[in-house]
C-alpha positions in Angstrom: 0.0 0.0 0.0 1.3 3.5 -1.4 0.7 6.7 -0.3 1.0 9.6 -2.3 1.8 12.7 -0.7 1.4 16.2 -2.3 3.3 19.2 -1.8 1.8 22.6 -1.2 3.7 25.4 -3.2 2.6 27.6 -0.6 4.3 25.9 2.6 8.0 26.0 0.2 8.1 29.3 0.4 10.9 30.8 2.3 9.1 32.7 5.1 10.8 35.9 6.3 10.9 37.7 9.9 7.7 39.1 9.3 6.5 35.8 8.5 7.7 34.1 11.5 5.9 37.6 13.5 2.5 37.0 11.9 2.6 32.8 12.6 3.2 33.5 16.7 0.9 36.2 16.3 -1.5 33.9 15.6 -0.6 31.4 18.2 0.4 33.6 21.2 -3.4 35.1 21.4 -5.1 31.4 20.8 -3.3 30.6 23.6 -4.2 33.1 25.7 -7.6 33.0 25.2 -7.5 29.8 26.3 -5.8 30.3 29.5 -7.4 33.9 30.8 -10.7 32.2 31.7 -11.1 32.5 35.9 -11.8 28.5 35.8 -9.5 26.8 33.7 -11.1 23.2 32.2 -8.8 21.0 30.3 -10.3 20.0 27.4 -9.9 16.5 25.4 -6.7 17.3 23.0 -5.4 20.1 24.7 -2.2 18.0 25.5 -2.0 17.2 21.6 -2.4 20.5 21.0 0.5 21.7 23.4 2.8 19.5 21.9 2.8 20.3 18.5 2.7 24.1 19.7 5.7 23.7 21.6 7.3 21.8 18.3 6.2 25.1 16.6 8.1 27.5 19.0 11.2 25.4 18.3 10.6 25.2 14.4 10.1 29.3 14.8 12.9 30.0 17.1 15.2 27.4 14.5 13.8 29.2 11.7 14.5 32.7 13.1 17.8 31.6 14.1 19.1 30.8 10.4 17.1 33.7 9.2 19.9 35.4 11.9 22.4 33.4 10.1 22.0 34.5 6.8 21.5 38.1 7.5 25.1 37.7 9.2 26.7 36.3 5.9 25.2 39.2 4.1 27.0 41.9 6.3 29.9 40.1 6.3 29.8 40.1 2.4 28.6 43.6 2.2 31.9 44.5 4.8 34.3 42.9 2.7 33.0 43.9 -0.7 33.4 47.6 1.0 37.1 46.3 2.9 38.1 45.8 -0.9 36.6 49.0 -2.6 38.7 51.1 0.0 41.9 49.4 -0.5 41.4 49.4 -4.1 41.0 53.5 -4.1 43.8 53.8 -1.8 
């Protein structure tokens, strides 16, 4: 037994720091409304649900922390290509 599994265009695109902002934007006031309530009642899934939230605050802070990565690179690039302008004009 096969199954075949499709890939959404949408979900290969890179997201960006806004991005990453607007997904725990979503999350942090889901959450929230949840747990502001003056009597708290678990609910059947909610420790499903917790897990794959805090699987989604790693994925986001992993994300985030390339994104950090890359943006690094690019200085670094941009900082050399300008290193090697000066000493070529001087």
């Amino acid at each position: 037994m096969t199954k075949e599994t499709t890939i959404d265009p949408d979900c290969l695109k890179k997201l960006n720091r806004d991005g990453l902002l607007s997904l725990s934007s979503e999350m942090i006031p889901d959450i929230y409304d949840r747990v502001k309530v003056q009597r708290f009642r678990e609910r059947e899934g909610d420790s499903t649900k917790l897990k794959y939230l805090r699987v989604l605050v790693i994925a986001i802070q992993a994300h985030n922390s390339i994104l950090k990565d890359e943006q690094l690179e690019d200085i670094e690039h941009r900082l050399a290509a300008l290193e090697e302008d000066d000493h070529t004009y001087n």
